[in-house]
C-alpha positions as CSV (number, residue, x, y, z in Angstrom):
1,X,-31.3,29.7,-125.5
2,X,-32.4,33.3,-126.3
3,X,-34.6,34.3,-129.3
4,X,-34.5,38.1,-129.8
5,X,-35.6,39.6,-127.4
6,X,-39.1,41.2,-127.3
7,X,-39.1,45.3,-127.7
8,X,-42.0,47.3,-126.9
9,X,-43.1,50.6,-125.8
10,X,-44.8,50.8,-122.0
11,X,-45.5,54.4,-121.4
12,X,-43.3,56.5,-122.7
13,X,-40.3,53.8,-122.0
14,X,-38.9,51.3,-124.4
15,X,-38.4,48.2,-122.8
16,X,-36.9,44.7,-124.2
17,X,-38.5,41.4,-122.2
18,X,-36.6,38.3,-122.1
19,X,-37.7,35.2,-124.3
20,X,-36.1,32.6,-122.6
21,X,-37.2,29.5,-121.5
22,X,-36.4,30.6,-118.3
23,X,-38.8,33.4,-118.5
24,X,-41.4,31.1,-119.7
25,X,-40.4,28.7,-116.9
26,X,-40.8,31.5,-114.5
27,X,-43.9,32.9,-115.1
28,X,-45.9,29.1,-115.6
29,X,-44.0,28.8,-112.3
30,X,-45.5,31.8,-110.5
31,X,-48.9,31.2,-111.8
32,X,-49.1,27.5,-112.2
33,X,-49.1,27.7,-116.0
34,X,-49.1,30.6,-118.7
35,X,-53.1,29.9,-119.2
36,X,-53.5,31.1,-115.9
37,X,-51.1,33.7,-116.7
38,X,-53.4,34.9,-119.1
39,X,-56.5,34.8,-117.0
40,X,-54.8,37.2,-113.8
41,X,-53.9,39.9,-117.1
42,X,-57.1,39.2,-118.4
43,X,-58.9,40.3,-115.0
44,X,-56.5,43.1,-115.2
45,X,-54.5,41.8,-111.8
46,X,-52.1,44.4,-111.3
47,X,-50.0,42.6,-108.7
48,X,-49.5,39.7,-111.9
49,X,-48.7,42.1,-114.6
50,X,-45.9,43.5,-112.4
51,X,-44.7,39.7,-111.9
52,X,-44.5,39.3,-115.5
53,X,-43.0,42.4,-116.4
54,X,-39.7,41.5,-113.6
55,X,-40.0,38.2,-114.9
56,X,-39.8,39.6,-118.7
57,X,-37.0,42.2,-117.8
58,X,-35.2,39.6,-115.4
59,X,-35.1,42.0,-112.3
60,X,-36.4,40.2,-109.0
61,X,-38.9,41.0,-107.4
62,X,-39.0,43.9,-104.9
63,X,-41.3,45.9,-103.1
64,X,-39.6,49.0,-104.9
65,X,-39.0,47.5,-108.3
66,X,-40.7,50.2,-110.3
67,X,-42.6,47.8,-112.0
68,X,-46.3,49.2,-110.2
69,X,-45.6,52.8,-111.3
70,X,-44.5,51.9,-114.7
71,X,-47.8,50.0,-115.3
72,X,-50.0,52.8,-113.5
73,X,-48.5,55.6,-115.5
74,X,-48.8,53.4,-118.6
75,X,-52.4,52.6,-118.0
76,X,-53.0,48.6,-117.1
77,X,-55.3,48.4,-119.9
78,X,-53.0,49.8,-122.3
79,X,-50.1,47.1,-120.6
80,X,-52.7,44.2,-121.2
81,X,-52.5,43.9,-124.7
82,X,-48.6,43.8,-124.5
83,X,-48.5,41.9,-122.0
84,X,-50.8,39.2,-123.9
85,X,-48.7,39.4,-126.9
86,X,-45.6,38.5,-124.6
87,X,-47.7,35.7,-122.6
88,X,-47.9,34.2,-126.4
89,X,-44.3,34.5,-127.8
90,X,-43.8,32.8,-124.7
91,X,-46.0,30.3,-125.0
92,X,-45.0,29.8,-129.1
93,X,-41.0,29.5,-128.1
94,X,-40.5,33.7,-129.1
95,X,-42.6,32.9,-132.3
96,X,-45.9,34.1,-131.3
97,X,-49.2,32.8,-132.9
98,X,-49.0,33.3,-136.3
99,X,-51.4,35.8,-138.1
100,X,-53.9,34.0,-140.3
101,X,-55.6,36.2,-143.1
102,X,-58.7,35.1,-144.1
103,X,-59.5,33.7,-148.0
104,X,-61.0,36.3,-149.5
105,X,-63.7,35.0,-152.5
106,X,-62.5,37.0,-155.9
């Protein structure tokens, strides 16, 4: 089952990750979960951003996939925060967290 698909802006390309559950199957299987996931993007781990990026754009993986240059030209710490985002619209079945706005006292 696909959810619609995840579009967003890496560099000056638009790109549109997978959210599958073969995506999310892919990635927890590559990094032994999508917590740990979050901690290689977190430590800004190039080599796992450009893993989750193939995975999200269902290319395999090759030594000349693009995927390094993409995320070099992009910045890796402007990919992070997408990348995060992704991570949790896997992790929510393509829902994402939900946004909670906080009571304000009138």
């Amino acid at each position: 089952m696909t959810i619609a698909p995840f579009e967003t802006k890496i560099g000056d390309k638009v790109v549109t990750l997978e959210l599958t559950y073969q995506a999310c199957h892919r990635v927890s299987e590559y990094f032994g979960g999508l917590v740990p996931a979050n901690h290689r993007v977190a430590a800004v781990d190039t080599e796992a951003m450009r893993k989750i990026l193939a995975t999200g754009l269902n290319k395999p993986l090759a030594a000349d996939d693009g995927m390094d240059a993409m995320i070099y030209e992009a910045g890796a710490l402007t990919v992070q925060p997408i990348l995060f985002d992704y991570l949790d619209r896997l992790a929510t079945g393509g829902r994402g967290t939900p946004k909670v706005k906080p009571d304000v006292a009138a």
